[in-house]
C-alpha positions in Angstrom: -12.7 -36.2 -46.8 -16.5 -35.4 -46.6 -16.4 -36.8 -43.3 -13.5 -34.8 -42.0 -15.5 -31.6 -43.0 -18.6 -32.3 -41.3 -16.9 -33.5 -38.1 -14.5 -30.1 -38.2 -17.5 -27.8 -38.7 -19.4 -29.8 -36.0 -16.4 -28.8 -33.5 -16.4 -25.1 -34.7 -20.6 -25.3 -34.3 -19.8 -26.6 -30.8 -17.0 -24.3 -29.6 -19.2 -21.6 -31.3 -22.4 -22.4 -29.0 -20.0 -23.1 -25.9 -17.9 -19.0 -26.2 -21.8 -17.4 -26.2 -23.3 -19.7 -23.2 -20.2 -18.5 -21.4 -19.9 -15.0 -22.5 -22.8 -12.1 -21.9 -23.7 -9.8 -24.5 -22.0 -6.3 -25.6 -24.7 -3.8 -24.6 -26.3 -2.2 -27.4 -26.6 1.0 -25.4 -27.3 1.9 -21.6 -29.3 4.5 -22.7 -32.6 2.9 -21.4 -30.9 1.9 -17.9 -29.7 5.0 -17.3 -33.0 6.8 -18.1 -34.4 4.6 -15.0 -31.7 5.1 -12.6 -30.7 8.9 -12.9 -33.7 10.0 -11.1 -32.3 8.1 -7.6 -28.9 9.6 -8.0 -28.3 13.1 -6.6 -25.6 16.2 -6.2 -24.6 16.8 -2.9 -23.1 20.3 -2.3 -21.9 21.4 1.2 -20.4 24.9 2.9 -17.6 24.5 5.7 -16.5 27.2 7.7 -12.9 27.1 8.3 -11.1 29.4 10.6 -7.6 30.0 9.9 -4.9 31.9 12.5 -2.2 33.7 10.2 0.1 36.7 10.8 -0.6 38.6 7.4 2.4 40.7 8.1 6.0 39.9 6.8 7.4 40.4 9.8 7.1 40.1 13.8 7.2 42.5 16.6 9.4 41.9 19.4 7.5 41.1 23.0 6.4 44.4 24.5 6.8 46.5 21.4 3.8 48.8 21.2 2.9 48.5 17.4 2.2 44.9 18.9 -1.2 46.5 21.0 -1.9 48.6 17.5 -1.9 45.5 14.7 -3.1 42.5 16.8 -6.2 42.9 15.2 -4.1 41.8 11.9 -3.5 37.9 13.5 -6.7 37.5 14.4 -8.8 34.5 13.8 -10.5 34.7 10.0 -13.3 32.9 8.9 -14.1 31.9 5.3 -16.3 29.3 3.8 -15.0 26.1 2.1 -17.5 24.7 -0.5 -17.4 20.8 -1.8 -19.1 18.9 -4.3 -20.0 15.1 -4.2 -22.6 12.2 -5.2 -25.2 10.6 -3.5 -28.1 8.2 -4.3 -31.3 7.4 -2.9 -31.9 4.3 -0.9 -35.6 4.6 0.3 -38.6 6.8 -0.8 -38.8 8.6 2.3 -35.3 10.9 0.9 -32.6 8.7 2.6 -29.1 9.3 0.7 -25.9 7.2 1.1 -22.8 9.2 0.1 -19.1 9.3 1.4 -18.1 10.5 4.9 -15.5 13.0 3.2 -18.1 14.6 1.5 -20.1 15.5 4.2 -17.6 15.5 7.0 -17.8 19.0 9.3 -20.5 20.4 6.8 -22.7 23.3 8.3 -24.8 23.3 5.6 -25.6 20.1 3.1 -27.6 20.7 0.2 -29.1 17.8 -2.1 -30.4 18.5 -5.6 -32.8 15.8 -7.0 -33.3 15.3 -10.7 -31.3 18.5 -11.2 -33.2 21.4 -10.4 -35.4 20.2 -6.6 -33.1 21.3 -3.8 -33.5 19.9 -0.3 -31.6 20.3 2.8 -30.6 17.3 4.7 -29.2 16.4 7.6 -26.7 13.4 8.8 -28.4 10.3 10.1 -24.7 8.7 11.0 -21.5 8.6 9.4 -18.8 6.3 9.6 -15.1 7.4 8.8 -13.6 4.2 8.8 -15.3 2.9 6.3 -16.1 6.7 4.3 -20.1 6.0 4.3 -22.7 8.6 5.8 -26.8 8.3 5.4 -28.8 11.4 5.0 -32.0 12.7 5.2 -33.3 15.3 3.1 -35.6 17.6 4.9 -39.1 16.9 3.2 -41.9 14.9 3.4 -42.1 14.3 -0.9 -41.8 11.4 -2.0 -38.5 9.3 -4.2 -37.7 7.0 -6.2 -35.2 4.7 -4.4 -32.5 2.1 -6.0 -32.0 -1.2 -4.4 -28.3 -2.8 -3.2 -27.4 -5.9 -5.4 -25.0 -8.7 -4.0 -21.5 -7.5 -5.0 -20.0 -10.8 -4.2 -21.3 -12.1 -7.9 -19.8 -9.5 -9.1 -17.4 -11.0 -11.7 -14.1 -9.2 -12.7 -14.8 -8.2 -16.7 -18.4 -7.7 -15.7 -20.4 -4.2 -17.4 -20.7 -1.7 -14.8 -21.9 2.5 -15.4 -21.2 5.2 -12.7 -23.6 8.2 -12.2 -22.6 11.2 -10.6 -21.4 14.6 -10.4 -17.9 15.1 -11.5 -16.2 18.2 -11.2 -19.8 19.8 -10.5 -21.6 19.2 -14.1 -24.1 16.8 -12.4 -26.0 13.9 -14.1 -23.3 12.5 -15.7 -23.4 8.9 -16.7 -19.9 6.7 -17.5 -19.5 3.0 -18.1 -16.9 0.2 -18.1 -15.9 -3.1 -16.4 -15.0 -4.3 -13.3 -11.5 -4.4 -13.6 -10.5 -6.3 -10.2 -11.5 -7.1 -6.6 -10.6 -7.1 -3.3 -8.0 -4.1 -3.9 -6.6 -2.2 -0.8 -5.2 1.0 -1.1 -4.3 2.4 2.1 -7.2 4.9 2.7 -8.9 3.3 5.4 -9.2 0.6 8.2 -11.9 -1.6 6.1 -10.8 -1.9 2.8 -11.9 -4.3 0.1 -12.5 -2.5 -2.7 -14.1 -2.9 -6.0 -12.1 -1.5 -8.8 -13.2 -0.3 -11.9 -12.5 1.6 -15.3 -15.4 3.6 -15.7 -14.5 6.8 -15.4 -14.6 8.6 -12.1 -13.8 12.3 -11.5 -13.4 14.2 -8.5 -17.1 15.0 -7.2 -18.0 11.2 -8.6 -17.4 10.5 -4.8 -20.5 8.9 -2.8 -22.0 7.9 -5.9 -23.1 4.6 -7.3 -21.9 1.7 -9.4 -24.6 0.2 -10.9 -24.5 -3.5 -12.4 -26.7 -4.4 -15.2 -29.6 -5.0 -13.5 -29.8 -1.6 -11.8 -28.6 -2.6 -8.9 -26.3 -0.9 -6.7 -23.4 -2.7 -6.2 -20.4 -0.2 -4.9 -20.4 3.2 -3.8 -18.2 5.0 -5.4 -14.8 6.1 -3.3 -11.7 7.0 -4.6 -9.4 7.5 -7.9 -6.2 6.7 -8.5 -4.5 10.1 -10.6 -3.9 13.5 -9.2 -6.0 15.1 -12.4 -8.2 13.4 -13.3 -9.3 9.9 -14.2 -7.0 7.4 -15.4 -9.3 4.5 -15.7 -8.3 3.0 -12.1 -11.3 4.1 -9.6 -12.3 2.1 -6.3 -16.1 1.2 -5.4 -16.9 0.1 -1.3 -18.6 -3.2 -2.0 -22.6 -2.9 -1.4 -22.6 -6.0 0.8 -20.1 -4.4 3.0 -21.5 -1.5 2.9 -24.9 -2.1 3.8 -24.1 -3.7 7.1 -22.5 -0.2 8.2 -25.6 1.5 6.3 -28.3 -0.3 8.6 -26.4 0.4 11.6 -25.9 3.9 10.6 -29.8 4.2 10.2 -31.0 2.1 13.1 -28.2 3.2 15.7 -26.8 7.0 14.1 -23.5 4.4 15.1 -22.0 1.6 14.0 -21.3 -1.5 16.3 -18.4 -3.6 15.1 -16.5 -7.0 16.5 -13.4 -6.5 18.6 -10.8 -8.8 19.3 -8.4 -7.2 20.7 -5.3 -7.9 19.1 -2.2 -6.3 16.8 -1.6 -8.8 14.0 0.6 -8.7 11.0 1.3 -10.6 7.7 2.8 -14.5 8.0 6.0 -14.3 5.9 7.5 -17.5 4.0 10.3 -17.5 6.9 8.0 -17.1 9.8 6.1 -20.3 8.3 8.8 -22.1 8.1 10.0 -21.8 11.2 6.1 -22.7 12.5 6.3 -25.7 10.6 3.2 -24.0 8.2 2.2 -25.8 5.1 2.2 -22.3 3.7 2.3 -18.7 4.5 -1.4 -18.0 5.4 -3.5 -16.5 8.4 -2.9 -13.9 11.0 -0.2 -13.8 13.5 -0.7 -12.0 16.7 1.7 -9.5 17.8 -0.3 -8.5 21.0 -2.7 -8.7 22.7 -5.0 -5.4 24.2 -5.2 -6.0 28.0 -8.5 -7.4 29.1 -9.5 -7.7 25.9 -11.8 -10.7 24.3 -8.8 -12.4 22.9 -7.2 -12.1 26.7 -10.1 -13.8 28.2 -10.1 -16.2 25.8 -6.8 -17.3 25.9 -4.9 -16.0 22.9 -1.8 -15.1 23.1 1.4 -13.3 21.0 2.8 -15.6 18.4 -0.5 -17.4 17.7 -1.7 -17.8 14.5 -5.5 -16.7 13.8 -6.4 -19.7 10.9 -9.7 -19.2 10.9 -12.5 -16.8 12.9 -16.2 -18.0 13.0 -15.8 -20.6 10.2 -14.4 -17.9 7.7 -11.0 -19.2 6.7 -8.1 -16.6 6.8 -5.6 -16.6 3.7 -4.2 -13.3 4.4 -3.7 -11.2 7.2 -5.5 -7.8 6.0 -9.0 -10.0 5.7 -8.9 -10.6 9.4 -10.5 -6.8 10.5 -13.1 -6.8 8.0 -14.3 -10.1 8.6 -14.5 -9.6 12.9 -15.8 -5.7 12.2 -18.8 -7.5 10.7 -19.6 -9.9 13.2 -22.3 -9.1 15.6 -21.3 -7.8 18.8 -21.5 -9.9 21.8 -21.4 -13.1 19.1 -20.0 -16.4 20.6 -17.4 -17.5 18.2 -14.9 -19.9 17.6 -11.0 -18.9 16.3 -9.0 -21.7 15.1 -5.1 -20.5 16.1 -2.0 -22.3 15.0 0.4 -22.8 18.2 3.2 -24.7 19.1 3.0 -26.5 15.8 -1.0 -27.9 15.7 -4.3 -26.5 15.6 -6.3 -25.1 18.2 -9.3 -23.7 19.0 -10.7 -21.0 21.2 -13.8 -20.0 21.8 -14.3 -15.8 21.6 -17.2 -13.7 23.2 -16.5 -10.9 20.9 -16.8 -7.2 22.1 -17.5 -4.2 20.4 -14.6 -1.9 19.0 -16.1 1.4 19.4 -15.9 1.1 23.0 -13.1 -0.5 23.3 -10.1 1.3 25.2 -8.0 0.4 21.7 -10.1 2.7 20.0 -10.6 5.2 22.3 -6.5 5.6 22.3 -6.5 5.7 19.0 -9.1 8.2 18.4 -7.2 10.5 20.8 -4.1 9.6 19.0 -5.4 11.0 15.6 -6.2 14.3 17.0 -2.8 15.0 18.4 -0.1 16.9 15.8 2.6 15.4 17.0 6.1 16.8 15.8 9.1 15.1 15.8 12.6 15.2 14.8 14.1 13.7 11.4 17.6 13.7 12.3 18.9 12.3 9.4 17.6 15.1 7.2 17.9 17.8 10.1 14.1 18.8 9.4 11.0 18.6 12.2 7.8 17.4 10.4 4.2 16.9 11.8 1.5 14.2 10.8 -0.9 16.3 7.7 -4.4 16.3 9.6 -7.9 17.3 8.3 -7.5 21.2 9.0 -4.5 21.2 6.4 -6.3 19.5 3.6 -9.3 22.1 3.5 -7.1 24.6 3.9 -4.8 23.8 1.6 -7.9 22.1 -1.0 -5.5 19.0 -1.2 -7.1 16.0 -2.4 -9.6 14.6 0.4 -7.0 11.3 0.5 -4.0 12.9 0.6 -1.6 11.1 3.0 2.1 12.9 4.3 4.4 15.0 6.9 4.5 19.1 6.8 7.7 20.3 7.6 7.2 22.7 10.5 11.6 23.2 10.1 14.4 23.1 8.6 18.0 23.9 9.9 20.8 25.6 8.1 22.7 22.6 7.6 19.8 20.6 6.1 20.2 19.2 2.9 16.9 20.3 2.1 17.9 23.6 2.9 18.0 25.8 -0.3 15.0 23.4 -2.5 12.3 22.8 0.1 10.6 25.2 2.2 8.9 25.0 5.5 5.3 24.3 5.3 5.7 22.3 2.1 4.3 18.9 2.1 6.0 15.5 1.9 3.9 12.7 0.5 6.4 10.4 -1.0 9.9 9.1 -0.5 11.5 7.0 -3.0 7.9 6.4 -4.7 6.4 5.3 -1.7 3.4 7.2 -0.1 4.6 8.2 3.3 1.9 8.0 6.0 3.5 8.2 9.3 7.0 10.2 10.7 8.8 7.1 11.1 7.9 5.3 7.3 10.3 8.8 6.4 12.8 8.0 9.1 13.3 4.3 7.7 13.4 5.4 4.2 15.7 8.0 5.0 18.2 5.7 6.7 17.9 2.6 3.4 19.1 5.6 0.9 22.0 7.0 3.8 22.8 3.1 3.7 22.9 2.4 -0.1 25.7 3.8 -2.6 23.3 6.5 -4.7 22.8 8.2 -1.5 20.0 10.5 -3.4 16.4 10.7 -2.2 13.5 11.2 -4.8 10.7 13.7 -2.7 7.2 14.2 -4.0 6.0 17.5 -1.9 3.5 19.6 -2.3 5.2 23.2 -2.0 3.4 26.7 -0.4 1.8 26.8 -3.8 0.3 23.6 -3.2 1.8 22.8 -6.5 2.3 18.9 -6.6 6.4 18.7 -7.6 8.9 16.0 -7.4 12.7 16.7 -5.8 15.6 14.5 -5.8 17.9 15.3 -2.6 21.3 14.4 -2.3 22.6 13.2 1.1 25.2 13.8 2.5 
């Protein structure tokens, strides 16, 4: 028997020893890390004019009327100014700030309050909205105290993590948690591989850091998941990510990513089957961009991208990240699945930026194109920049403004023109046709009721369930 009890508190000794050389301890306080790192993390306030086009009168006059001449001056362009609040943190003594694109995007005027009461101007060094990162440069030769980037691929999830920034304009606030998951995509940007985390982030948290541990910087700080407020679910932009686009940013005022040139999309369980795949996995091309580095290379549609420059692709949406971050110009070799085998091809990659498939897609984005739901009897327009500030929607709002609405519509009578659709059936709607397709699955299915989430003329956030005929 006294054996038994020495060998059974010998095992709890030993499992006791093993759960603390696996396990870090709870901090005692972050008071002390905190103290170091607020002075590196700044405010970032900025002024926007907007000019808006309105007729302020409840009615029109008909063409050639004279009261027409005598209140034009009533539909006049107005100006106002638009004011935003965001974070920031300081990357080299000089005054160089990394933030978010959002925060600074079409700023006249940026102003950067250090240790909160020094304010500096600054001015942008490059910005980058597909990945939401822009440097600055505050206007002054005194001198800062930087932070340094950690590596955020050892970042573990359950790991201690604290946030510093500016929510809702209070400035020098400090919040901690854990990292909560990795490699989450959200539908905000092209680039996406985002860190996400519970400590709390509010709007105006944007652009600032995520600090491990060690002090080290290892996200920036992006987006939350809640209308209101935080509801533990916020989303960092990985440091090592992000410090590829910061150097550029700083050495070029551009960024310089890979291009391939082709349209790929996920490998289903069917479409593996049929390719004779051990398993759903890489990237299969849908097309390819005329005289484009996959063209010359010999790619073609219904290939399977395996692997790109020894970086093994498990799902489709890893693909972009991984060639945006290969240098320009760079030799590689792409392992493709065709015809049932492996083969390879060797890529001399070119650089998306000036590549004809972005240039169309840049012009694409600035065009409000309006189109037809015929289904619902309603036209509806893509939700662009000019509507958000307007309208001080959330900077990631997503959806269609209805621009009409016939008499027959059977939205007629509970939505008005101008309101905002930004979800169908619980899904985010993004693009006119991801409204037409939903549309059609609820006209095909027995409830035959559609469940809207709009924002109205208030820009009150409201849900509405539709029945179709």
């Amino acid at each position: 028997m006294k054996k038994f009890k020495i060998i059974f508190i010998t095992i709890i000794l030993s499992l006791s020893f093993l759960t603390q050389s696996f396990s870090k301890p709870v901090p005692e306080s972050f008071a002390d890390l905190a103290q170091k790192l607020m002075p590196s993390v700044v405010n970032i306030s900025t002024s926007t004019t907007v000019v808006t086009k309105s007729n302020p009168l409840p009615f029109q006059f008909p063409p050639g009327s004279p009261f027409g001449d005598m209140f034009k001056e009533f539909g006049d362009p107005q100006e106002r100014q638009s004011a935003a609040l965001g974070s920031g943190f300081i990357i080299d003594e000089k005054g160089i700030v990394i933030t978010n694109n959002h925060v600074i995007q079409d700023a006249d005027d940026i102003i950067v309050r250090v240790n909160g009461d020094q304010e500096f101007k600054a001015k942008v060094l490059g910005a980058d909205p597909l990945m939401d990162i822009a440097v600055l440069q505050l206007e002054t030769n005194e001198k800062f105290i930087p932070v340094a980037f950690g590596d955020s691929d050892k970042a573990r999830i359950g790991d201690w993590v604290i946030a510093i920034g500016n929510p809702f304009g209070l400035g020098g606030t400090v919040t901690a948690g854990i990292i909560s998951a990795r490699n989450r995509s959200i539908g905000l940007s092209r680039y996406e591989d985002f860190i996400q985390t519970d400590a709390s982030i509010n709007s105006g948290n944007s652009g600032g850091p995520l600090f491990d541990m060690e002090g080290n910087v290892i996200g920036i700080n992006t987006a939350i998941l809640g209308r209101n407020g935080s509801i533990g679910i916020g989303f960092s932009i990985p440091s090592n990510s992000a410090q590829i686009v910061i150097n550029q940013l700083i050495e070029f005022g551009e960024t310089k990513r890979g291009w391939l040139g082709v349209r790929i999309q996920d490998v289903t369980k069917e479409i593996a089957e049929v390719e004779k795949l051990d398993k759903p996995k890489g990237a299969l091309v849908a097309s390819v961009a005329e005289n484009s580095p996959s063209e010359k290379a010999g790619i073609k549609a219904g290939d399977i991208i395996l692997e790109f420059n020894g970086e093994i692709i498990n799902q489709m949406k890893e693909l972009p990240a991984i060639v945006a971050r290969t240098q320009v110009g760079k030799n590689v070799k792409v392992k493709i699945w065709r015809d049932k085998k492996e083969i390879i091809k060797n890529v001399l990659l070119g650089r998306l930026e000036t590549s004809e498939d972005f240039k169309v897609g840049e012009k694409q984005k600035t065009i409000d194109t309006t189109d037809q739901i015929e289904d619902l009897k309603i036209t509806v327009r893509l939700l662009n920049k000019e509507d958000i500030k307007n309208r001080k929607l959330p900077n990631q709002t997503n959806g269609l403004v209805i621009t009409g609405i016939q008499n027959n519509s059977p939205l007629a009578g509970s939505i008005e023109v101008n309101s905002i659709i930004v979800e169908a059936q619980k899904e985010r709607i993004k693009t006119i046709d991801d409204l037409k397709q939903i549309t059609k699955q609820v006209l095909n299915s027995n409830q035959k009721t559609i469940l809207f989430a709009i924002y109205n003329n208030q820009n009150q956030r409201r849900y509405i369930g539709i029945k179709l005929d």
